[in-house]
N, CA, C and O atoms as a GROMACS GRO file, in nm:
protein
  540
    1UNK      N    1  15.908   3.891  12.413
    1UNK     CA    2  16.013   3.980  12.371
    1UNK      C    3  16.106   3.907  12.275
    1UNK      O    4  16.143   3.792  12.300
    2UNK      N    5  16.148   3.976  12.158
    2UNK     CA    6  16.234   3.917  12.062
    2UNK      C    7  16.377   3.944  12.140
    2UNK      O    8  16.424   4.028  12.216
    3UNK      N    9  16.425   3.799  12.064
    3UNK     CA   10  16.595   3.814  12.099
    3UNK      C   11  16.684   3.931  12.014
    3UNK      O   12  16.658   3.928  11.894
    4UNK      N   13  16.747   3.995  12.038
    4UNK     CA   14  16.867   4.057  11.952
    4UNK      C   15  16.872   4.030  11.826
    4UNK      O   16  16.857   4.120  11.743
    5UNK      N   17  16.898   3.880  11.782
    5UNK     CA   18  16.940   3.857  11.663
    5UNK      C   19  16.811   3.832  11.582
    5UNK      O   20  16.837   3.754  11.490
    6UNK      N   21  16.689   3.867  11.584
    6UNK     CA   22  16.556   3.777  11.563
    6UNK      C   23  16.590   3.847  11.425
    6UNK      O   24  16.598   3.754  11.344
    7UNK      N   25  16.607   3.942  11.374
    7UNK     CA   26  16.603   4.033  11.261
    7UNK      C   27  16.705   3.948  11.149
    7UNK      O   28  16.692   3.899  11.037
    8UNK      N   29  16.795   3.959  11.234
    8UNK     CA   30  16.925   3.857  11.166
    8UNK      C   31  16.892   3.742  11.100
    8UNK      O   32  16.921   3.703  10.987
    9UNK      N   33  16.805   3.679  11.216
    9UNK     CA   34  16.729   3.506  11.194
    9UNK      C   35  16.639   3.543  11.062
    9UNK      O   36  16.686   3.495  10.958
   10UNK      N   37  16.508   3.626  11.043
   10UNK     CA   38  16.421   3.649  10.976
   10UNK      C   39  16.500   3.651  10.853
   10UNK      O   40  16.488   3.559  10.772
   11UNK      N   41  16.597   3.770  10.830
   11UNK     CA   42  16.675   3.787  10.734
   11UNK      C   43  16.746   3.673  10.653
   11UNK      O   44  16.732   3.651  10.532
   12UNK      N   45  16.813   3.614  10.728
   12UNK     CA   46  16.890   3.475  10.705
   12UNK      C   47  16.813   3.386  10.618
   12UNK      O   48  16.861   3.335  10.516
   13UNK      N   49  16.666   3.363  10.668
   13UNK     CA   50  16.578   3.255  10.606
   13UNK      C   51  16.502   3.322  10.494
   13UNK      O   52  16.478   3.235  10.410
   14UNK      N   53  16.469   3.408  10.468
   14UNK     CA   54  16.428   3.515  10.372
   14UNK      C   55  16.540   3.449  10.247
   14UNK      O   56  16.516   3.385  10.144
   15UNK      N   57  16.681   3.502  10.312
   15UNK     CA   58  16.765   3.460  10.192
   15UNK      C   59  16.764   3.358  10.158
   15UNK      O   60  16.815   3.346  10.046
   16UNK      N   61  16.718   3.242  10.212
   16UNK     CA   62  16.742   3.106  10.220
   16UNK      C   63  16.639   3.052  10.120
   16UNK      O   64  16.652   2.939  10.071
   17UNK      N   65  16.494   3.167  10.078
   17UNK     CA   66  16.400   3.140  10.011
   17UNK      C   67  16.274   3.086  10.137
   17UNK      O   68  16.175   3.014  10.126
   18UNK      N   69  16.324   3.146  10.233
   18UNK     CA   70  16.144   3.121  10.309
   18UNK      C   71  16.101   3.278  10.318
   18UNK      O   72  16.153   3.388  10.332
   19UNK      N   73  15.964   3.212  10.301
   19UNK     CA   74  15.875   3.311  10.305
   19UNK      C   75  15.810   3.320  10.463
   19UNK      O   76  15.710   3.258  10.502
   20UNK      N   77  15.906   3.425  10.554
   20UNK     CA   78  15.834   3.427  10.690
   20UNK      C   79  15.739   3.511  10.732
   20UNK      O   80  15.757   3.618  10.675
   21UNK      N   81  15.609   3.520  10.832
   21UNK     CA   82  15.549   3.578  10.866
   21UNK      C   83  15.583   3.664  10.974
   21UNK      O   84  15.608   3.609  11.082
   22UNK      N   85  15.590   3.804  10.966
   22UNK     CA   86  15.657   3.851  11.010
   22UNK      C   87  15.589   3.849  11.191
   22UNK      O   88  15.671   3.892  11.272
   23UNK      N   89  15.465   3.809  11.245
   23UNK     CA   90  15.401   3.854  11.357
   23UNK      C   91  15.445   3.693  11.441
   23UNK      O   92  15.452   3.588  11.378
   24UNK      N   93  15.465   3.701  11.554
   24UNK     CA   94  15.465   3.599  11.647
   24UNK      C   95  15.366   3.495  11.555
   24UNK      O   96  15.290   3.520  11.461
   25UNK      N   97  15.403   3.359  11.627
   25UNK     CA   98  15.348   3.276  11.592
   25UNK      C   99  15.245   3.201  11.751
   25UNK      O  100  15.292   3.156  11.856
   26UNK      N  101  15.090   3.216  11.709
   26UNK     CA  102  15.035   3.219  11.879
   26UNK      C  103  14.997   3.009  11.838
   26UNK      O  104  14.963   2.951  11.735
   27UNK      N  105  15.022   2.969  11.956
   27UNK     CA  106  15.021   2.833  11.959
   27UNK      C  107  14.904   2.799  12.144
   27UNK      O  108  14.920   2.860  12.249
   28UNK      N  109  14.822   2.708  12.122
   28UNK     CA  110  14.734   2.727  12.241
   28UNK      C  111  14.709   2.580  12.226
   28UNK      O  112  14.741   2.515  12.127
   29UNK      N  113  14.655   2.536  12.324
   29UNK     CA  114  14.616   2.400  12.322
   29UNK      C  115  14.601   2.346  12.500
   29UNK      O  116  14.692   2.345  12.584
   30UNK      N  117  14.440   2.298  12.520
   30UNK     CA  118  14.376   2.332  12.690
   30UNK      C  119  14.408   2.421  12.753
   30UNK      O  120  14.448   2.381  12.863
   31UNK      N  121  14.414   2.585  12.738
   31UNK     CA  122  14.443   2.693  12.804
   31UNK      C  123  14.620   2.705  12.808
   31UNK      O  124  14.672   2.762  12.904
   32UNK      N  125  14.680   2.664  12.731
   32UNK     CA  126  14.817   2.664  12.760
   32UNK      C  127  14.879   2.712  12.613
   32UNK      O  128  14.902   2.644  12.513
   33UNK      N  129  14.902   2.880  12.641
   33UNK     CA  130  14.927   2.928  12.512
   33UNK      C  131  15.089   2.982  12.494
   33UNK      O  132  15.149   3.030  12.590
   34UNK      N  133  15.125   2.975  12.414
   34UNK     CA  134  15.266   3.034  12.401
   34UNK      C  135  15.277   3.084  12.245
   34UNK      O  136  15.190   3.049  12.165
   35UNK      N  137  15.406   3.182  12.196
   35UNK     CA  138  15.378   3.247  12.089
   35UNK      C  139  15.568   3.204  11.999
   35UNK      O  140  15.652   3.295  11.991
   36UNK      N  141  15.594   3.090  11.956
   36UNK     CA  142  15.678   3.133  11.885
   36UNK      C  143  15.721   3.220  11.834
   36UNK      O  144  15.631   3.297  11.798
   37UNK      N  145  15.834   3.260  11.804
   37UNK     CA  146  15.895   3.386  11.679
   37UNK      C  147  15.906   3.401  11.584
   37UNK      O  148  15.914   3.517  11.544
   38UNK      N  149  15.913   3.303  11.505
   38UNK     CA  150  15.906   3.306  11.360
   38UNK      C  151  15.822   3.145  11.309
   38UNK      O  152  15.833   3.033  11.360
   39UNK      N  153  15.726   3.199  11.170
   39UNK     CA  154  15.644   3.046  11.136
   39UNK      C  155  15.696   3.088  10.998
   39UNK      O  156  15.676   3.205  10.965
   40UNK      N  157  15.755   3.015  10.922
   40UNK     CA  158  15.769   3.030  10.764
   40UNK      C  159  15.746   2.900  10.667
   40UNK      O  160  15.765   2.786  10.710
   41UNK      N  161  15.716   2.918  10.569
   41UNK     CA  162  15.691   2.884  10.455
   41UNK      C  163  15.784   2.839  10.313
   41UNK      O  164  15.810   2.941  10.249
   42UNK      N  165  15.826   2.746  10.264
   42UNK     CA  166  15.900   2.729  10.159
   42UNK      C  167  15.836   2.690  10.113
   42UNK      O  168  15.751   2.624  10.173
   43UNK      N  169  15.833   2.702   9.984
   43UNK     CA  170  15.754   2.650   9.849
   43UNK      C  171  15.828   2.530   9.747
   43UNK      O  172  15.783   2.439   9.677
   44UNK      N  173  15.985   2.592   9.782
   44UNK     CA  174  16.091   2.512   9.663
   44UNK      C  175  16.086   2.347   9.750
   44UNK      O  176  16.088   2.304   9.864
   45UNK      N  177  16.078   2.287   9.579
   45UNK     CA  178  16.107   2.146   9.638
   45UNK      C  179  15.980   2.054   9.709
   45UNK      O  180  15.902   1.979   9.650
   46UNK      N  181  15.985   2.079   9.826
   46UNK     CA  182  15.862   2.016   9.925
   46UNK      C  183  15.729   2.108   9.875
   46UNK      O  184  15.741   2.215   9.815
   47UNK      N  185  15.616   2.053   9.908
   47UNK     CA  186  15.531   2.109   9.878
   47UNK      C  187  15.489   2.176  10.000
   47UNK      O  188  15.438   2.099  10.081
   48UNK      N  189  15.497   2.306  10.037
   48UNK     CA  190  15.490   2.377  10.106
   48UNK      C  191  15.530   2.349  10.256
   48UNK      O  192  15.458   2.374  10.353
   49UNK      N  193  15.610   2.313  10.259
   49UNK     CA  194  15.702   2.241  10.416
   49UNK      C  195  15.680   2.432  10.489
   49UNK      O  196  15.690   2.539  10.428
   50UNK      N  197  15.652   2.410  10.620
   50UNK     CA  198  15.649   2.492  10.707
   50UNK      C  199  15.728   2.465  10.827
   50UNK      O  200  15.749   2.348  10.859
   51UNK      N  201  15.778   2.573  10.904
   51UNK     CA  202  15.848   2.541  10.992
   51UNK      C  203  15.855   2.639  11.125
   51UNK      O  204  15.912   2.747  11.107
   52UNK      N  205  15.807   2.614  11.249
   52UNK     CA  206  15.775   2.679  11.320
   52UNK      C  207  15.931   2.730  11.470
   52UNK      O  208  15.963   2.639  11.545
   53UNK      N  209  16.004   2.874  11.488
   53UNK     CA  210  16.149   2.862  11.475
   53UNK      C  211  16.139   2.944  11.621
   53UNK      O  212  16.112   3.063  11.603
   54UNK      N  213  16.150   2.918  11.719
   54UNK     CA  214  16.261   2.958  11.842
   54UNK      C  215  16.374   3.018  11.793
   54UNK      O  216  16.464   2.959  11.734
   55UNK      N  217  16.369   3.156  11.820
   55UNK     CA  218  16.550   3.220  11.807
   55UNK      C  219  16.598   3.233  11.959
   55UNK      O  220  16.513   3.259  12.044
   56UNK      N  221  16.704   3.218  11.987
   56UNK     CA  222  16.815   3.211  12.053
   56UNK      C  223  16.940   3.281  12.076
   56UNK      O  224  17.036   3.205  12.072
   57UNK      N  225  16.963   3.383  12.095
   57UNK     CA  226  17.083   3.453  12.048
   57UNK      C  227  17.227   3.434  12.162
   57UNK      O  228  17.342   3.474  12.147
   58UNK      N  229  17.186   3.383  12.238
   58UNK     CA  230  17.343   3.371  12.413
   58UNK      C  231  17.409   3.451  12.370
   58UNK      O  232  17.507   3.436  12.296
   59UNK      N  233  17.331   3.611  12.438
   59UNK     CA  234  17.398   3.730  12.374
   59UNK      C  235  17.551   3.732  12.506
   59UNK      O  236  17.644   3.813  12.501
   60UNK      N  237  17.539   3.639  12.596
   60UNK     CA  238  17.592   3.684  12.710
   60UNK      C  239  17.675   3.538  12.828
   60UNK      O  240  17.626   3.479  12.925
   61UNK      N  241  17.789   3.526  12.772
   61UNK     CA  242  17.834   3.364  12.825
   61UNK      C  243  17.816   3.331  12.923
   61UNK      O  244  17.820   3.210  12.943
   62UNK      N  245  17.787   3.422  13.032
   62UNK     CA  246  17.694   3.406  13.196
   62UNK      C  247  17.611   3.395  13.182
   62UNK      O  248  17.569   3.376  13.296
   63UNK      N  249  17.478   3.386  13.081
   63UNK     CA  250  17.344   3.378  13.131
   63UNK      C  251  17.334   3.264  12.983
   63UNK      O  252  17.232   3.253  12.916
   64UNK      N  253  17.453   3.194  12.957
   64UNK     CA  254  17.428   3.117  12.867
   64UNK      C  255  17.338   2.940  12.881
   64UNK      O  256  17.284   2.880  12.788
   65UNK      N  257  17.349   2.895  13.036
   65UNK     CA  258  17.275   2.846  13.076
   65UNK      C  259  17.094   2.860  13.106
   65UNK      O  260  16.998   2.784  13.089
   66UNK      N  261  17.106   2.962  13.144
   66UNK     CA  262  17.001   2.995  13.155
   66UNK      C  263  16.898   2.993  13.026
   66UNK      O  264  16.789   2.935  13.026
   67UNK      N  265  16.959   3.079  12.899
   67UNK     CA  266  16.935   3.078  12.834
   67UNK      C  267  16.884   2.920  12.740
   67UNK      O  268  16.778   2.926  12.679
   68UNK      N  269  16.946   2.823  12.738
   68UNK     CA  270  16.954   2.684  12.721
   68UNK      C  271  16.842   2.615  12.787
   68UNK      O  272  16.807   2.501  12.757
   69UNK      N  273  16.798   2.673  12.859
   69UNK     CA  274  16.709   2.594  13.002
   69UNK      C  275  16.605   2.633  12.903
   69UNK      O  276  16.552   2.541  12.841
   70UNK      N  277  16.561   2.777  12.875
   70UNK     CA  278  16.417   2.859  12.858
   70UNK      C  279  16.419   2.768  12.692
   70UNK      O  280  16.325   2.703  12.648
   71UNK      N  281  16.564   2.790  12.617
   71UNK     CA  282  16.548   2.739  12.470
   71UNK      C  283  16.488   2.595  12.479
   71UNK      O  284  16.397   2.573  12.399
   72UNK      N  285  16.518   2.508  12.553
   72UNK     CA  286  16.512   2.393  12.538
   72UNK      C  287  16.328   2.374  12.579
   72UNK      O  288  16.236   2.343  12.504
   73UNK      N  289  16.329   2.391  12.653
   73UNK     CA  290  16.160   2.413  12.728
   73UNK      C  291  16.078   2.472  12.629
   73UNK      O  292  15.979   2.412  12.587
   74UNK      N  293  16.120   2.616  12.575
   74UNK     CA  294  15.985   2.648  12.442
   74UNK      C  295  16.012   2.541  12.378
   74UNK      O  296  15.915   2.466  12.392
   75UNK      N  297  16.105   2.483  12.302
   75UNK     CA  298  16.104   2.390  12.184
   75UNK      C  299  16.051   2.301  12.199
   75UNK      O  300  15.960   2.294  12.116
   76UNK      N  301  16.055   2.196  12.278
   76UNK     CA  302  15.961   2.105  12.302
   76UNK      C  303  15.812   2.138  12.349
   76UNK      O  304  15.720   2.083  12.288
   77UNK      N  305  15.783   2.227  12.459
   77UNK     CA  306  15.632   2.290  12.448
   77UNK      C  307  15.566   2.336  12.278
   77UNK      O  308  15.446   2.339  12.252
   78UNK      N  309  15.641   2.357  12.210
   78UNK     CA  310  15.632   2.395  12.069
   78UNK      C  311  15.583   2.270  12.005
   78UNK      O  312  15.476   2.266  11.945
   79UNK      N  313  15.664   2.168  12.018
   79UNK     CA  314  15.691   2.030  11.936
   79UNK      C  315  15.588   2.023  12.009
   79UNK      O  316  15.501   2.072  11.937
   80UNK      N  317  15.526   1.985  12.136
   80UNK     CA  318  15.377   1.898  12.191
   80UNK      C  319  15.290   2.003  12.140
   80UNK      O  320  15.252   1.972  12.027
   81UNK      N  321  15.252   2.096  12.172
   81UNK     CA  322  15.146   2.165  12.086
   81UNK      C  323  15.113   2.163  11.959
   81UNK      O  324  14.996   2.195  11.942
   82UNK      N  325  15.179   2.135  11.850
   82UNK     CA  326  15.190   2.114  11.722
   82UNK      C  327  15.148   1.968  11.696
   82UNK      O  328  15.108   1.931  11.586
   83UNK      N  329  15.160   1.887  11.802
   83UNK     CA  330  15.173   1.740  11.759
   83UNK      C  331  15.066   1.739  11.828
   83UNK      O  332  15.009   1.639  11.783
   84UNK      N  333  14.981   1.793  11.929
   84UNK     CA  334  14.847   1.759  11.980
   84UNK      C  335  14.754   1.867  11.924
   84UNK      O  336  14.656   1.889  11.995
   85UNK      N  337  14.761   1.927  11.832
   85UNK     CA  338  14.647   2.004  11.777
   85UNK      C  339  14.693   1.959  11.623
   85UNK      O  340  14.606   1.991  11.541
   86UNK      N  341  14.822   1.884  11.556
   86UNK     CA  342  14.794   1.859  11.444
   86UNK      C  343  14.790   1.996  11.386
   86UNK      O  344  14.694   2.010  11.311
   87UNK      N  345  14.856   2.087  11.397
   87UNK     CA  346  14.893   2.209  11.343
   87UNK      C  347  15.030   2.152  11.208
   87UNK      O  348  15.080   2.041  11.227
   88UNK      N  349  15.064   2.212  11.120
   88UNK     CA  350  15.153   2.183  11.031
   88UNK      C  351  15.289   2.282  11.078
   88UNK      O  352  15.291   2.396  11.124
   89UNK      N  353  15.384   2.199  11.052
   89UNK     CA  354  15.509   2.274  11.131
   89UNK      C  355  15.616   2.162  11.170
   89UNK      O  356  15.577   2.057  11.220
   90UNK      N  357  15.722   2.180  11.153
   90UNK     CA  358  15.845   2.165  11.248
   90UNK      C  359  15.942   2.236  11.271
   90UNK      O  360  16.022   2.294  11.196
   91UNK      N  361  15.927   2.227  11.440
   91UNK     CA  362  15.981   2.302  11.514
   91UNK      C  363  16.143   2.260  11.489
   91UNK      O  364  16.203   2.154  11.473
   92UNK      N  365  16.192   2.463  11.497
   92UNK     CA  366  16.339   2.453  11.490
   92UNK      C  367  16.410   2.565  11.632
   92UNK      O  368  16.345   2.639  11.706
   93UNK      N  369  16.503   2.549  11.632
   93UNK     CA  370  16.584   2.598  11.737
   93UNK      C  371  16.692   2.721  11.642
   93UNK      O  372  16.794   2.667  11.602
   94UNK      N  373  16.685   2.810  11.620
   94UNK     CA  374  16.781   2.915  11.560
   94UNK      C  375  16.854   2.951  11.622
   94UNK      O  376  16.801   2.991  11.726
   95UNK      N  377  16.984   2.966  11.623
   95UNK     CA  378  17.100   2.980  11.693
   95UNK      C  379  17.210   3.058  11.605
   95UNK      O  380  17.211   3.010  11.492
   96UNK      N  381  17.280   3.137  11.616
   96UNK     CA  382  17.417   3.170  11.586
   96UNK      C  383  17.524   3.136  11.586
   96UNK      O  384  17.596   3.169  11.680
   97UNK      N  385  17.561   3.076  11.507
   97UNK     CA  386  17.715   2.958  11.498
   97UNK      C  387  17.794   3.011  11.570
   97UNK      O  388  17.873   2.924  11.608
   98UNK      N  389  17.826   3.134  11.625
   98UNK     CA  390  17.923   3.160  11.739
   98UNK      C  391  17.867   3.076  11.875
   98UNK      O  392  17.952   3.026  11.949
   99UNK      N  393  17.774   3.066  11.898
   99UNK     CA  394  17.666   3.040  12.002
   99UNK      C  395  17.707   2.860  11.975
   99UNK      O  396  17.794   2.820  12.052
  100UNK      N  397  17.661   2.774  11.894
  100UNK     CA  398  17.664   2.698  11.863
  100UNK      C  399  17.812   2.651  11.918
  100UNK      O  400  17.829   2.578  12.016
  101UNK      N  401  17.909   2.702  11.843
  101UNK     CA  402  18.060   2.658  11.879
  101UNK      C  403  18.073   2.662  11.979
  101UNK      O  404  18.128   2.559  12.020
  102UNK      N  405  18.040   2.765  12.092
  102UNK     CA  406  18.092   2.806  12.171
  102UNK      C  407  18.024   2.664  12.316
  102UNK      O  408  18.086   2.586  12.389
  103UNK      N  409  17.865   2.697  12.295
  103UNK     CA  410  17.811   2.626  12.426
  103UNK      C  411  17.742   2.449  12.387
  103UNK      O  412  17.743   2.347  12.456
  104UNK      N  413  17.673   2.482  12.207
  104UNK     CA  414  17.655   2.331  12.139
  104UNK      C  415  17.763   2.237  12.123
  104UNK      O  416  17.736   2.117  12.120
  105UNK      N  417  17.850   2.266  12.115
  105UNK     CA  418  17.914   2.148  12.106
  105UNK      C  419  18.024   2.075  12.246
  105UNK      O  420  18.103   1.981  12.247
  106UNK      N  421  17.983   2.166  12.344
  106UNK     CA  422  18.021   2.082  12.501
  106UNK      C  423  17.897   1.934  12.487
  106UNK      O  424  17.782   1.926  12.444
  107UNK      N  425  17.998   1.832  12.550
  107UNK     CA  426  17.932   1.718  12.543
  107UNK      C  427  17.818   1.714  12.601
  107UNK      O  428  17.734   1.647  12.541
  108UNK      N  429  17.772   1.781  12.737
  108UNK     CA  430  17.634   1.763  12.772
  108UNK      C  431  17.548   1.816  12.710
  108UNK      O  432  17.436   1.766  12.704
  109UNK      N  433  17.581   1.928  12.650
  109UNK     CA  434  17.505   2.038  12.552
  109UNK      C  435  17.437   1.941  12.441
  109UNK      O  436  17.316   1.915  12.444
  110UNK      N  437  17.512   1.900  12.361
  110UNK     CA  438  17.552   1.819  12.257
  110UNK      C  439  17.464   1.706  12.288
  110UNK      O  440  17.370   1.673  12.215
  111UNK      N  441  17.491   1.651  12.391
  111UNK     CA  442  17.390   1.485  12.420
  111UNK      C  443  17.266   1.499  12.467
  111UNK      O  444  17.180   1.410  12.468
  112UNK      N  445  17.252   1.630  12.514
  112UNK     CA  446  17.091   1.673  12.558
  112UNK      C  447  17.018   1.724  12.438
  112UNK      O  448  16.901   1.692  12.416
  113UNK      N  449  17.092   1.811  12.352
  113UNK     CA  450  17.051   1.819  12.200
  113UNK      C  451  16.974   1.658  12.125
  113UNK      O  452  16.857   1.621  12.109
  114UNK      N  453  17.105   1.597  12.095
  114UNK     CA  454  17.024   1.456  12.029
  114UNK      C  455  16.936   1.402  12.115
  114UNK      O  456  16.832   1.370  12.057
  115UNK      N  457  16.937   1.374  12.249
  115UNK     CA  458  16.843   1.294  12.336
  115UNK      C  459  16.764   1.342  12.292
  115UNK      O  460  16.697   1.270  12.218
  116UNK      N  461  16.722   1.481  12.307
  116UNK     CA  462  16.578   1.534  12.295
  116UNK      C  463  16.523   1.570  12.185
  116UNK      O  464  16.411   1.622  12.174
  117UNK      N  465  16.644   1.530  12.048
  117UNK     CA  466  16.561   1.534  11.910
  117UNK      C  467  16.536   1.668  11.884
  117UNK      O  468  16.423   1.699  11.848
  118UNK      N  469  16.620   1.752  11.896
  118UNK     CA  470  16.591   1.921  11.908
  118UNK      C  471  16.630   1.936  11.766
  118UNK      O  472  16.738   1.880  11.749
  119UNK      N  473  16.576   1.999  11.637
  119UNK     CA  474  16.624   2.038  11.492
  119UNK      C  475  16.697   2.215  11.546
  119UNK      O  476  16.652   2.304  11.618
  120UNK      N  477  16.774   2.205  11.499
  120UNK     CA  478  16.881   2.342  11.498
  120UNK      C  479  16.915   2.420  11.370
  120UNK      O  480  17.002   2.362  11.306
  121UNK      N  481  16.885   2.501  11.330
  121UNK     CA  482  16.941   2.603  11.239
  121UNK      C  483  17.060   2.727  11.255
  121UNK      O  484  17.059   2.843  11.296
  122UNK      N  485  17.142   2.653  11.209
  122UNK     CA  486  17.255   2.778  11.233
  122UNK      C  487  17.274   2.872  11.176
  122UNK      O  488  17.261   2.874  11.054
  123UNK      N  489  17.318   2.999  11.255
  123UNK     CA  490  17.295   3.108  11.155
  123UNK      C  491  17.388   3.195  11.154
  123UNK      O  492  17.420   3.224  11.270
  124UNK      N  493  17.470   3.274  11.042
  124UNK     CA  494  17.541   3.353  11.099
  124UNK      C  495  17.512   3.487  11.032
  124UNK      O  496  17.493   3.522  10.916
  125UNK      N  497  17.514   3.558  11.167
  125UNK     CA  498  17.415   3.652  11.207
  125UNK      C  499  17.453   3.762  11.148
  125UNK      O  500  17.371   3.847  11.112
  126UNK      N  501  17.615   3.778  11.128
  126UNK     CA  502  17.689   3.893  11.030
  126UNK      C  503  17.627   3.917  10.907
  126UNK      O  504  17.567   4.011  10.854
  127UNK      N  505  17.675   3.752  10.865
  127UNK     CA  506  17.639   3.765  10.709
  127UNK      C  507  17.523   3.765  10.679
  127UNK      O  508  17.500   3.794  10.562
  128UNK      N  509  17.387   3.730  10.782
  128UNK     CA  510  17.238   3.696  10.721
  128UNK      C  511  17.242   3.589  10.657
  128UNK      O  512  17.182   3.613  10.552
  129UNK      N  513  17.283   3.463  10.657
  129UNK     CA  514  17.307   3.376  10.622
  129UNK      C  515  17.247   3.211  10.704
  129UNK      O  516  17.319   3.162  10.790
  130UNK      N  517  17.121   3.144  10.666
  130UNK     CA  518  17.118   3.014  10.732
  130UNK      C  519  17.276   2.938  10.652
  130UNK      O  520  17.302   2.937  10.531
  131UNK      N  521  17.392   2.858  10.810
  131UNK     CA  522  17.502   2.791  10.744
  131UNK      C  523  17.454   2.631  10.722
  131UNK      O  524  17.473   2.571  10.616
  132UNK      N  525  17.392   2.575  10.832
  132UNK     CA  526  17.356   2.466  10.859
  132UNK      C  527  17.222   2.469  10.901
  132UNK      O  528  17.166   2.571  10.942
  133UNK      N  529  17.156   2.324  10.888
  133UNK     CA  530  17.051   2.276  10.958
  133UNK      C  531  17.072   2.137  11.026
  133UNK      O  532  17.120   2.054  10.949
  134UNK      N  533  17.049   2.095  11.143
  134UNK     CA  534  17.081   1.977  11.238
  134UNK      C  535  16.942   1.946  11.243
  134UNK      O  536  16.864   2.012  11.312
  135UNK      N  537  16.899   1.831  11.158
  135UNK     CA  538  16.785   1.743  11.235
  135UNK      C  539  16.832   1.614  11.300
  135UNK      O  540  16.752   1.541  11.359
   0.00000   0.00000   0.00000
């Protein structure tokens, strides 16, 4: 099931000059399959850099943990599947800079982020706009 803002996210990177595919992204590797949300494509600059994107929306400041638990878990299941089938991609985390301010930048948030090497794209979701990228 897509998050709320997935349209927002798609939109955002569209403007940004990626070219996204609009269907889940299916990822498998020894019977262990999962389907990212967005896989896109840039052309400018890099020679075809791809990037495979978890959206996130913490539509809801009570289930904002929760939410964090499931984000953090696809992203790295994402990152090992990609890195053991040698698929092309790096994995990103899409988020909404309200989201970001609000629960990313508490210090544990924040230090479990860098520990675990998580890339983040911020987005704000009004404007359709990628603001930042955190690798």
């Amino acid at each position: 099931m897509l998050d709320q803002c997935h349209k927002q996210v798609v939109n955002a990177l569209q403007n940004a000059g990626w070219d996204v595919d609009p269907s889940m992204y299916f990822l498998r590797v020894e019977g262990v399959t999962v389907f990212a949300d967005i896989r896109a494509r840039h052309v400018n600059g890099k020679p075809r850099q791809i990037i495979v994107v978890e959206v996130k929306c913490f539509p809801d400041t009570r289930s904002d943990m929760d939410e964090l638990y499931q984000a953090i878990g696809q992203y790295v299941i994402y990152r090992n599947i990609l890195k053991a089938t040698n698929k092309p991609g790096t994995p990103y985390l899409a988020i909404p800079l309200e989201a970001y301010n609000r629960l990313f930048r508490k210090m544990v948030v924040s230090a479990t982020i860098n520990e675990l090497q998580i890339k983040l794209i911020l987005v704000d979701v009004e404007r359709e706009e990628t603001v930042r990228w955190i690798d």
